[in-house]
ROTITI-476309 format. One record per atom (N, C-alpha, C): residue number from 1; x, y, z. Coordinates in nm, 4 decimals, decimal comma. Layout:
REM ROTITI-476309
<pt num="NUM" px="X" py="Y" pz="Z"/>
...
END
This chain:
REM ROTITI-476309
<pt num="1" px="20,9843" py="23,9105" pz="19,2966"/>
<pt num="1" px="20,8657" py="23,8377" pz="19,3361"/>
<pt num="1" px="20,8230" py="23,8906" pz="19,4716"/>
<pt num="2" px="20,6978" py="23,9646" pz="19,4973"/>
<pt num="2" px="20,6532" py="23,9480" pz="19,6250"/>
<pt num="2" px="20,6269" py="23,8588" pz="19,7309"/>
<pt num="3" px="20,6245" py="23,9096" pz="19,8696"/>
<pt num="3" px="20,6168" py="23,7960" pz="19,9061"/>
<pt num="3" px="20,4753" py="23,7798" pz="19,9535"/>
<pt num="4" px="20,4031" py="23,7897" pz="19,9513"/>
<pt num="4" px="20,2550" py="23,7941" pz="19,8913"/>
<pt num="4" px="20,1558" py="23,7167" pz="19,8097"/>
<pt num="5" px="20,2818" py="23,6990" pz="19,7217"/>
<pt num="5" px="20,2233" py="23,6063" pz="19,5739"/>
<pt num="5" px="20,1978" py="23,4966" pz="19,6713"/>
<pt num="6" px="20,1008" py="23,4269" pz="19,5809"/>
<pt num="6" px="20,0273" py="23,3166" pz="19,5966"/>
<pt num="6" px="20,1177" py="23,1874" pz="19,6089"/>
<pt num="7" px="20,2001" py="23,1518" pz="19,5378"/>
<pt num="7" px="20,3186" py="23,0630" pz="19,5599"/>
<pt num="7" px="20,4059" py="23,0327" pz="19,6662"/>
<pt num="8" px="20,4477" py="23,2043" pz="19,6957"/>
<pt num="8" px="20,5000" py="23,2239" pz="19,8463"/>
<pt num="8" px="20,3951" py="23,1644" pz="19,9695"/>
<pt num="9" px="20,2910" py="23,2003" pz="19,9577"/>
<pt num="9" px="20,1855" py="23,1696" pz="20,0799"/>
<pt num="9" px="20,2089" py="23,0274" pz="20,0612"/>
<pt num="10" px="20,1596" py="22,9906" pz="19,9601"/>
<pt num="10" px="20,1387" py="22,8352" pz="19,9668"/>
<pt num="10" px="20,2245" py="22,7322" pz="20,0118"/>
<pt num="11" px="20,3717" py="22,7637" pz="19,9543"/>
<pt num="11" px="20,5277" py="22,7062" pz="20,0112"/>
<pt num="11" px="20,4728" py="22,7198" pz="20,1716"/>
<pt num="12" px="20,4911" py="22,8446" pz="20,2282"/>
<pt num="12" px="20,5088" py="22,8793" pz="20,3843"/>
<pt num="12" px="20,3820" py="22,8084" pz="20,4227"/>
<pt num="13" px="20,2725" py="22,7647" pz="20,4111"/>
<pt num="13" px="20,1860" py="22,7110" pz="20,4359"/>
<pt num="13" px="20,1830" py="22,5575" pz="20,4148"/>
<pt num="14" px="20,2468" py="22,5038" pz="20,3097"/>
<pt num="14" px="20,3067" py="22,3582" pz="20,3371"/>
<pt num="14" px="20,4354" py="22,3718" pz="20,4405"/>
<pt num="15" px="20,4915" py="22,4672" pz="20,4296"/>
<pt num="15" px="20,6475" py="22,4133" pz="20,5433"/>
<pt num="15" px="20,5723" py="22,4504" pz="20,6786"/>
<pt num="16" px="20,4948" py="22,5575" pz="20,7559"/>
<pt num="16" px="20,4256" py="22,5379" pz="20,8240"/>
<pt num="16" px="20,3380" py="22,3601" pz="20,9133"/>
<pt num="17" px="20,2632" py="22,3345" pz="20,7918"/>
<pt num="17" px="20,1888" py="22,1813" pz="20,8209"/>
<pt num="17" px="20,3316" py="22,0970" pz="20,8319"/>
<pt num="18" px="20,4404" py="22,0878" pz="20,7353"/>
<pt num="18" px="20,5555" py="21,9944" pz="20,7645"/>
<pt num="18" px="20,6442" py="22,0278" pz="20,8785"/>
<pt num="19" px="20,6810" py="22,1226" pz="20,9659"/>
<pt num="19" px="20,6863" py="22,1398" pz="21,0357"/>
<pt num="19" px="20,6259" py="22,1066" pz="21,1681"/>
<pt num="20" px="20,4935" py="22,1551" pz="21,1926"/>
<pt num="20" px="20,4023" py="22,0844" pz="21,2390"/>
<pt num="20" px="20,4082" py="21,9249" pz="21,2754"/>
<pt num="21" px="20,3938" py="21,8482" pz="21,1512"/>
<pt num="21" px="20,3957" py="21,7121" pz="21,1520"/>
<pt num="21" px="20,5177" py="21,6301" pz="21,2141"/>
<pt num="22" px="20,6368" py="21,7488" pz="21,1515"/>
<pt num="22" px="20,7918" py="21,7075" pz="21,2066"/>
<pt num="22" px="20,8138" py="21,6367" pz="21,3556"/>
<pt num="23" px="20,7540" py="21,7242" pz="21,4281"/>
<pt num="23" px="20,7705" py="21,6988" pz="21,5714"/>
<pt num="23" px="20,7671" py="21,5788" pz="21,6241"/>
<pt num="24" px="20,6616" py="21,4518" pz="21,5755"/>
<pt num="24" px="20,6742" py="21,3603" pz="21,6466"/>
<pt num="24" px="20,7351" py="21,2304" pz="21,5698"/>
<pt num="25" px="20,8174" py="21,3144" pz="21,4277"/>
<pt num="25" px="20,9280" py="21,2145" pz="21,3770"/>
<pt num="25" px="21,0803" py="21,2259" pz="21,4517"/>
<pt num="26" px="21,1151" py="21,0431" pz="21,4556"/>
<pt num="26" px="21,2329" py="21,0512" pz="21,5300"/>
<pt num="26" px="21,3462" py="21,0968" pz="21,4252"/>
<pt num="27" px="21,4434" py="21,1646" pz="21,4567"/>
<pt num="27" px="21,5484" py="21,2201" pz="21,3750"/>
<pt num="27" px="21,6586" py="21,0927" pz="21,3622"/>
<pt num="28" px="21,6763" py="20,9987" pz="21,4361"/>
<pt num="28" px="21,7240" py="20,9276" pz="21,4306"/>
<pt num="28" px="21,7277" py="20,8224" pz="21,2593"/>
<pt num="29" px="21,5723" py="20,7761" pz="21,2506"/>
<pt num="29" px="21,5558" py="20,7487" pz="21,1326"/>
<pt num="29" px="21,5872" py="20,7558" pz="21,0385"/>
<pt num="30" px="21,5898" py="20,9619" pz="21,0595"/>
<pt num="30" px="21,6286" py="20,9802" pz="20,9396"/>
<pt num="30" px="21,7729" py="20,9801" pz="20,8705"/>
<pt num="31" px="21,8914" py="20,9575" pz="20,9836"/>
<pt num="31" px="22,0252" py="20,9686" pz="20,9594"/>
<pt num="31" px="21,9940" py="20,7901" pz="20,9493"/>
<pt num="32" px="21,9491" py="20,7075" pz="20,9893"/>
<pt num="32" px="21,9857" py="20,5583" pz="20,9414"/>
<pt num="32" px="21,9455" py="20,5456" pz="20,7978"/>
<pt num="33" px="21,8258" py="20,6134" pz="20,7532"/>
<pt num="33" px="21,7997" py="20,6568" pz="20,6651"/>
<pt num="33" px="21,8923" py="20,6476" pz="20,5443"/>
<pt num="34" px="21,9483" py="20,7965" pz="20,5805"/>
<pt num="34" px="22,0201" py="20,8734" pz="20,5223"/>
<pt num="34" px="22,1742" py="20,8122" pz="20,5085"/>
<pt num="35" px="22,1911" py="20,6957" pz="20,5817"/>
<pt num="35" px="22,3203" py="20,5835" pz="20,5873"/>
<pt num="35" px="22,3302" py="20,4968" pz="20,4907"/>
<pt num="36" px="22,2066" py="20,4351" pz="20,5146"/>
<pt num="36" px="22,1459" py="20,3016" pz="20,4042"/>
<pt num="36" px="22,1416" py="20,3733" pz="20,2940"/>
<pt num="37" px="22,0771" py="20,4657" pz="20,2623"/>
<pt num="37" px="22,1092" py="20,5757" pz="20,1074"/>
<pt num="37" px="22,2610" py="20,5830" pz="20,0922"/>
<pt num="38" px="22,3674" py="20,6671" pz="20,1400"/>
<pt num="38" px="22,5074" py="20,6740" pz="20,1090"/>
<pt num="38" px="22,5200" py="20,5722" pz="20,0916"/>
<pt num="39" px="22,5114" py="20,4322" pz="20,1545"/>
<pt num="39" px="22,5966" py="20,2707" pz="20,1317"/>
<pt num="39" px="22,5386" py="20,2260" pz="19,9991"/>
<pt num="40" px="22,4075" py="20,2545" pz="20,0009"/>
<pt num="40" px="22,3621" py="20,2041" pz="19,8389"/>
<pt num="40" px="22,4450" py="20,2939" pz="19,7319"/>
<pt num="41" px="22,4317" py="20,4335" pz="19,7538"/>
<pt num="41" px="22,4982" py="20,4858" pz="19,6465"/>
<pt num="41" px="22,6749" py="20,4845" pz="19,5982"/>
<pt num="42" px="22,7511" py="20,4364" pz="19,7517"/>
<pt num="42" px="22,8616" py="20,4077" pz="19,7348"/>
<pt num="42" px="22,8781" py="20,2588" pz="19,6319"/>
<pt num="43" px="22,7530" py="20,1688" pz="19,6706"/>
<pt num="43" px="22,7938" py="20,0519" pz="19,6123"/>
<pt num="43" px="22,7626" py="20,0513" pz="19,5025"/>
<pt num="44" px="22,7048" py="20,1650" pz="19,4514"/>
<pt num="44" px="22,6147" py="20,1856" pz="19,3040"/>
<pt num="44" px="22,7216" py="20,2209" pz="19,1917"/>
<pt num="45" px="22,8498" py="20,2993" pz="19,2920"/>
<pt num="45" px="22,9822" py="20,3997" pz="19,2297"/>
<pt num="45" px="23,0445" py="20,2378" pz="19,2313"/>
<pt num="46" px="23,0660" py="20,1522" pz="19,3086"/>
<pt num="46" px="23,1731" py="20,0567" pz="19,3177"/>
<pt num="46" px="23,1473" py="19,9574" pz="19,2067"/>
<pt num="47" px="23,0447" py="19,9651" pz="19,1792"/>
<pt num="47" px="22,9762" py="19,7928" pz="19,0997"/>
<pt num="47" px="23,0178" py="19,8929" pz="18,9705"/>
<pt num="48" px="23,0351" py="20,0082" pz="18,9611"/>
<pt num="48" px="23,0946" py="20,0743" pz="18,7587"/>
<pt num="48" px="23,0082" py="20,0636" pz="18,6889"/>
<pt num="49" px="22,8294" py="20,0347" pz="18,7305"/>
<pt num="49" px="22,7566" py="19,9901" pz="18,6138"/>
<pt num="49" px="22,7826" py="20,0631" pz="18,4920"/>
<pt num="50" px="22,7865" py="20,1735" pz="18,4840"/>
<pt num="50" px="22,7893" py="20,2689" pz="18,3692"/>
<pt num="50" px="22,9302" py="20,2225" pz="18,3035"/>
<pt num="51" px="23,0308" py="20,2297" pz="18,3480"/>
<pt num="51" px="23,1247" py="20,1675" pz="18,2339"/>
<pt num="51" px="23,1345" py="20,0404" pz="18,1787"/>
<pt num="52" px="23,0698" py="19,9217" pz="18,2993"/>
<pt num="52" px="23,0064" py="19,7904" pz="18,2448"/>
<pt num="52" px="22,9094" py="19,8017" pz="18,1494"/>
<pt num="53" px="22,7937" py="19,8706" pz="18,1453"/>
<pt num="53" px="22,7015" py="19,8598" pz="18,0259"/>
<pt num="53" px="22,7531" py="19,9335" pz="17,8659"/>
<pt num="54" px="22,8747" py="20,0074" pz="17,8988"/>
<pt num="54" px="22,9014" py="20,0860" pz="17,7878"/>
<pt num="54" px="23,0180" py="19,9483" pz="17,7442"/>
<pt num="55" px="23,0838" py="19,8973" pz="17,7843"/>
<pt num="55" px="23,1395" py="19,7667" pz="17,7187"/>
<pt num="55" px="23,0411" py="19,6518" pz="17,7320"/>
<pt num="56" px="22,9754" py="19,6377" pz="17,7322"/>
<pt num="56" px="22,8582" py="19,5490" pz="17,7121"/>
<pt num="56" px="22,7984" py="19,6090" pz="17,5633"/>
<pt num="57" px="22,7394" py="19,7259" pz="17,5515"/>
<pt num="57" px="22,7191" py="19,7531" pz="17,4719"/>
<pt num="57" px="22,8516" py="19,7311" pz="17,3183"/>
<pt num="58" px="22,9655" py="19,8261" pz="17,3429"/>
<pt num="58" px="23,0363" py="19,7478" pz="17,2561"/>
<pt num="58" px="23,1006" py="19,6368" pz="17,2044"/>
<pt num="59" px="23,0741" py="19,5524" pz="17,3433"/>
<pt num="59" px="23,0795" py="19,3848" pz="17,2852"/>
<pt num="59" px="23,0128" py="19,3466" pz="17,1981"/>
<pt num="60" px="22,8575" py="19,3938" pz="17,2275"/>
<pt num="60" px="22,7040" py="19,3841" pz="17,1626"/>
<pt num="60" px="22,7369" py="19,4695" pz="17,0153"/>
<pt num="61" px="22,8124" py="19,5500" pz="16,9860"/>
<pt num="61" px="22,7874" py="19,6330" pz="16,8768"/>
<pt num="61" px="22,8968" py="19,5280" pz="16,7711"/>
<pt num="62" px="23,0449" py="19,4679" pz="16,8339"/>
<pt num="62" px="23,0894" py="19,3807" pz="16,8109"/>
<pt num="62" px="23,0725" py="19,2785" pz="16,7319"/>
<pt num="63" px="22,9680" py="19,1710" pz="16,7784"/>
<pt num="63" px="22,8930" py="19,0851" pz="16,7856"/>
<pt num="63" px="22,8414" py="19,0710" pz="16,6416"/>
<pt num="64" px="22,7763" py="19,1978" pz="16,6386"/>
<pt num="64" px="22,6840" py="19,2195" pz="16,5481"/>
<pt num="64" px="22,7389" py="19,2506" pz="16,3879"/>
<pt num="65" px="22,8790" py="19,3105" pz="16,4319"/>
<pt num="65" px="22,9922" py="19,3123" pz="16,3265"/>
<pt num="65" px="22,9946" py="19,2000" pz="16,2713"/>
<pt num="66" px="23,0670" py="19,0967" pz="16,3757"/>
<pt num="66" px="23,0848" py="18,9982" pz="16,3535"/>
<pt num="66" px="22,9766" py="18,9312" pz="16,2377"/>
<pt num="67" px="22,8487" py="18,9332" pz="16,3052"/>
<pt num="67" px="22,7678" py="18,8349" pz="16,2530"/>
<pt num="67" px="22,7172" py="18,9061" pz="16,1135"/>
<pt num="68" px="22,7158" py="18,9794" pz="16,1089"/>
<pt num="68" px="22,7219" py="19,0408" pz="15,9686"/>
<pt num="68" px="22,7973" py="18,9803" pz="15,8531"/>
<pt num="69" px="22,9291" py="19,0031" pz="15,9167"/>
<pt num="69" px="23,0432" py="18,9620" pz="15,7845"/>
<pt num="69" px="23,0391" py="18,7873" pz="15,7925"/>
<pt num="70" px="22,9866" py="18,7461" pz="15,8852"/>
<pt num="70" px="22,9776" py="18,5575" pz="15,8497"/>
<pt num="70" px="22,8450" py="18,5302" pz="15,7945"/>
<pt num="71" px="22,7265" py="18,6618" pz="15,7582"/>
<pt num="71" px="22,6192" py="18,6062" pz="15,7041"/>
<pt num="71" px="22,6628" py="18,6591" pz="15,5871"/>
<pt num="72" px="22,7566" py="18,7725" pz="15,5343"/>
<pt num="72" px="22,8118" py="18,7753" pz="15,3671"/>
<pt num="72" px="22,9019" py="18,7139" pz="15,3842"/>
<pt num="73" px="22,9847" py="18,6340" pz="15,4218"/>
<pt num="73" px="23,1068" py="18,4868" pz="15,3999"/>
<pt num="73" px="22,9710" py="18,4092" pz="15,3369"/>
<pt num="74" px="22,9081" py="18,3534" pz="15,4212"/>
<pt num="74" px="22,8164" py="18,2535" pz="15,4486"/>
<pt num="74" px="22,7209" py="18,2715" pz="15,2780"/>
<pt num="75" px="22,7280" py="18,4025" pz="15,2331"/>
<pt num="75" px="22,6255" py="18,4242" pz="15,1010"/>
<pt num="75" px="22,7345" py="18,3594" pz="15,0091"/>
<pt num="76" px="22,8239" py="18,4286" pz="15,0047"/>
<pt num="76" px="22,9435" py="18,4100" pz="14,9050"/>
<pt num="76" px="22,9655" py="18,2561" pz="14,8943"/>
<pt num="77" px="22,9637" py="18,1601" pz="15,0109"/>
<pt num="77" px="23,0042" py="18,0590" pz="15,0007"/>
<pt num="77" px="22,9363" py="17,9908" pz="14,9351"/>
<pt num="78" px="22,7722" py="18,0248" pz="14,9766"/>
<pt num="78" px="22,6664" py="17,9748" pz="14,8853"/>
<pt num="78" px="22,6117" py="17,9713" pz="14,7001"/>
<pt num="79" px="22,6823" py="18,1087" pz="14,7113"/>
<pt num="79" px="22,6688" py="18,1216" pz="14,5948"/>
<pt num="79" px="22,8024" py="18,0215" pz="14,4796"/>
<pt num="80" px="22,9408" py="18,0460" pz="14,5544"/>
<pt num="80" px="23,0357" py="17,9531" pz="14,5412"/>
<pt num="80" px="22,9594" py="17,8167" pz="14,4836"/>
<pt num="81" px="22,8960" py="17,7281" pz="14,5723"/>
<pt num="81" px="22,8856" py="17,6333" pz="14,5965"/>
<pt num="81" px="22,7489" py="17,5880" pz="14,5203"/>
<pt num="82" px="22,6801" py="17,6710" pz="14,4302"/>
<pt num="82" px="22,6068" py="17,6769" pz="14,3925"/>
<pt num="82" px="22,6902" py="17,6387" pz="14,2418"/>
<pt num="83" px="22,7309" py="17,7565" pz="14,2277"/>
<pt num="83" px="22,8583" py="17,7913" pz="14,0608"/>
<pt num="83" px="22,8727" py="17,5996" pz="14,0689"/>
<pt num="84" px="22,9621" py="17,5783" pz="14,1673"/>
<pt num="84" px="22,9888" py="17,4338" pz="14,1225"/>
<pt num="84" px="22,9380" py="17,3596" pz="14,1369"/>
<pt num="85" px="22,8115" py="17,3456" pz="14,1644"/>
<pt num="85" px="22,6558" py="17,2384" pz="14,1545"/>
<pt num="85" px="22,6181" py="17,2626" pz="13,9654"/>
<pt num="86" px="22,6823" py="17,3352" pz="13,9423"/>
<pt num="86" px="22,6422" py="17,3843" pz="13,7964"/>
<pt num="86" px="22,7005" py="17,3270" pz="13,6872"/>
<pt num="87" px="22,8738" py="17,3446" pz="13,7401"/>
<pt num="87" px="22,9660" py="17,3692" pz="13,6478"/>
<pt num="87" px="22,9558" py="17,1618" pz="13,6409"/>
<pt num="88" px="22,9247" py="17,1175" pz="13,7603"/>
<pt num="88" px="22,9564" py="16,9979" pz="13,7761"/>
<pt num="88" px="22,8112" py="16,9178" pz="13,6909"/>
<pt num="89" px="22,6663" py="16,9813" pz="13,7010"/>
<pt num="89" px="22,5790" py="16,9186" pz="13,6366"/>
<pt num="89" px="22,6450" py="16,9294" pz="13,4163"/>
<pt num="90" px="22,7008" py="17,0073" pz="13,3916"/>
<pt num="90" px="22,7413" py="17,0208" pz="13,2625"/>
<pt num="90" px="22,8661" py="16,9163" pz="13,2247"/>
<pt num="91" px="22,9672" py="16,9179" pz="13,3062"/>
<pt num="91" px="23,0747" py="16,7983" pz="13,2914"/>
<pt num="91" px="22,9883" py="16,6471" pz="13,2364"/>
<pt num="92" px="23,0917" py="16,5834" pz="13,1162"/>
<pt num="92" px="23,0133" py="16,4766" pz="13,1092"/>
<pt num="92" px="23,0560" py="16,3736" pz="13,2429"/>
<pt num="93" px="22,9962" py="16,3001" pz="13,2166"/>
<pt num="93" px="22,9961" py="16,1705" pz="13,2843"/>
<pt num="93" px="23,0841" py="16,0240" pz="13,2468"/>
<pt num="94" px="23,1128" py="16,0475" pz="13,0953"/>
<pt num="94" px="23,2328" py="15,8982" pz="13,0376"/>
<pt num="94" px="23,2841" py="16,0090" pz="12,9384"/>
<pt num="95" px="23,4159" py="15,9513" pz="12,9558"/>
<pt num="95" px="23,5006" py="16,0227" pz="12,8736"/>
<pt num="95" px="23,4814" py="15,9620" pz="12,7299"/>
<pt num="96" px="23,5197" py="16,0312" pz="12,6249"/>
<pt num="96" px="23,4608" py="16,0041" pz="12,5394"/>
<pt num="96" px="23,6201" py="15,9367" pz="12,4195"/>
<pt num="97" px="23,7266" py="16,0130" pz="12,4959"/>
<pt num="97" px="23,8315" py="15,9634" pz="12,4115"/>
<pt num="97" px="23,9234" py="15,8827" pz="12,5019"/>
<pt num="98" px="23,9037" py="15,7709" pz="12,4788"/>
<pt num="98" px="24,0461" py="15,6728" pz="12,6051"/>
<pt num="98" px="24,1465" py="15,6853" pz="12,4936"/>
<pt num="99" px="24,2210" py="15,6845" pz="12,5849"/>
<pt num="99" px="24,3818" py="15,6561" pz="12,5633"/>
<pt num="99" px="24,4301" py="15,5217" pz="12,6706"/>
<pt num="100" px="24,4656" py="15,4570" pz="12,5772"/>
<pt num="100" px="24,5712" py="15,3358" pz="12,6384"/>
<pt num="100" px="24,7199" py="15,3735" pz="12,6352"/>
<pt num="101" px="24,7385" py="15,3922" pz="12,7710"/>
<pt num="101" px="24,8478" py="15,4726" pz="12,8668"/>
<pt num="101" px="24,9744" py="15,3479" pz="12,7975"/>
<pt num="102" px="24,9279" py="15,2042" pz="12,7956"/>
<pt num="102" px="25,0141" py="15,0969" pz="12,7181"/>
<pt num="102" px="24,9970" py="15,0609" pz="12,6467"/>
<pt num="103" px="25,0153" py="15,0534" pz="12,5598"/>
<pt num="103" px="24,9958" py="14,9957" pz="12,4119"/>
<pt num="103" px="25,0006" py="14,8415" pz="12,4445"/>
<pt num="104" px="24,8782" py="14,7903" pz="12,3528"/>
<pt num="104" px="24,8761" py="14,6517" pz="12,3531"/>
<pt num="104" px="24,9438" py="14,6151" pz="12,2037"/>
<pt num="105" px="25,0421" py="14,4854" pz="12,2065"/>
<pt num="105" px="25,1079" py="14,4409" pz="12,0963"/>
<pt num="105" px="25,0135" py="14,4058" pz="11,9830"/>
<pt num="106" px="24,9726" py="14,4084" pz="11,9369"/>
<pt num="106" px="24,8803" py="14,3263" pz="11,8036"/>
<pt num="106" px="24,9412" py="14,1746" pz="11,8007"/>
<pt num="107" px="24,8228" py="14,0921" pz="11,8090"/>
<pt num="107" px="24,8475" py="13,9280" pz="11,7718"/>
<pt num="107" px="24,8482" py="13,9360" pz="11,6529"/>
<pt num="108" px="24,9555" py="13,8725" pz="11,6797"/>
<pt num="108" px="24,9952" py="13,8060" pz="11,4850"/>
<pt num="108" px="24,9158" py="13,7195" pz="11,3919"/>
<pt num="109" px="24,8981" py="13,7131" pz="11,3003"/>
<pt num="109" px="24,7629" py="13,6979" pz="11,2224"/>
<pt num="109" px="24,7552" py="13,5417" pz="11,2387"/>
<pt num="110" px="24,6573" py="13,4975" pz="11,2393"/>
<pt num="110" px="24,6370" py="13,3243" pz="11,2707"/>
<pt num="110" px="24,6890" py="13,2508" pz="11,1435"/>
<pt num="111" px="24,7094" py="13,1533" pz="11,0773"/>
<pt num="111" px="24,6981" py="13,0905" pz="10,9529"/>
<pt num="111" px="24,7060" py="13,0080" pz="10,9573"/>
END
């Protein structure tokens, strides 16, 4: 690349004006700056978000397991419970053959 090209000028011609402008920034700033940045990013490493959201997420993926297999329990049961809303509308209602568990004696004939 020359240094000529149009790109080159233009860079050296913004660092020029930033330069320029530099002068009547305090440097100070910029290391308190540059403090408050490291402390955020240290506390950014300390708080683990990234391994917190990745078990968050598989709690969440979990969850969803879960609720899956209790909405097919939950079908099955229905359907269960259905079968014997069925089986139970067909059963009669009076038995049709009694049995006397004791035998009653027969009364002896009047005369």
């Amino acid at each position: 690349m020359c240094v000529n090209s149009p790109h080159i000028l233009s860079l050296m011609a913004m660092l020029h004006v930033l330069s320029a402008n530099m002068s009547g920034v305090d440097a100070s700033a910029f290391d308190e700056l540059q403090d408050v940045i490291d402390d955020a990013d240290h506390r950014l490493l300390m708080a683990n978000i990234d391994d917190r959201y990745a078990a968050i997420e598989a709690t969440a993926a979990e969850v969803d397991m879960w609720l899956t297999n209790y909405a097919a329990q939950l079908a099955g049961i229905q359907l269960d419970l259905e079968n014997i809303r069925q089986i139970n509308a067909t059963l009669p209602r009076e038995c049709f053959k009694k049995i006397d568990l004791e035998p009653v004696e027969p009364e002896p004939p009047a005369y």
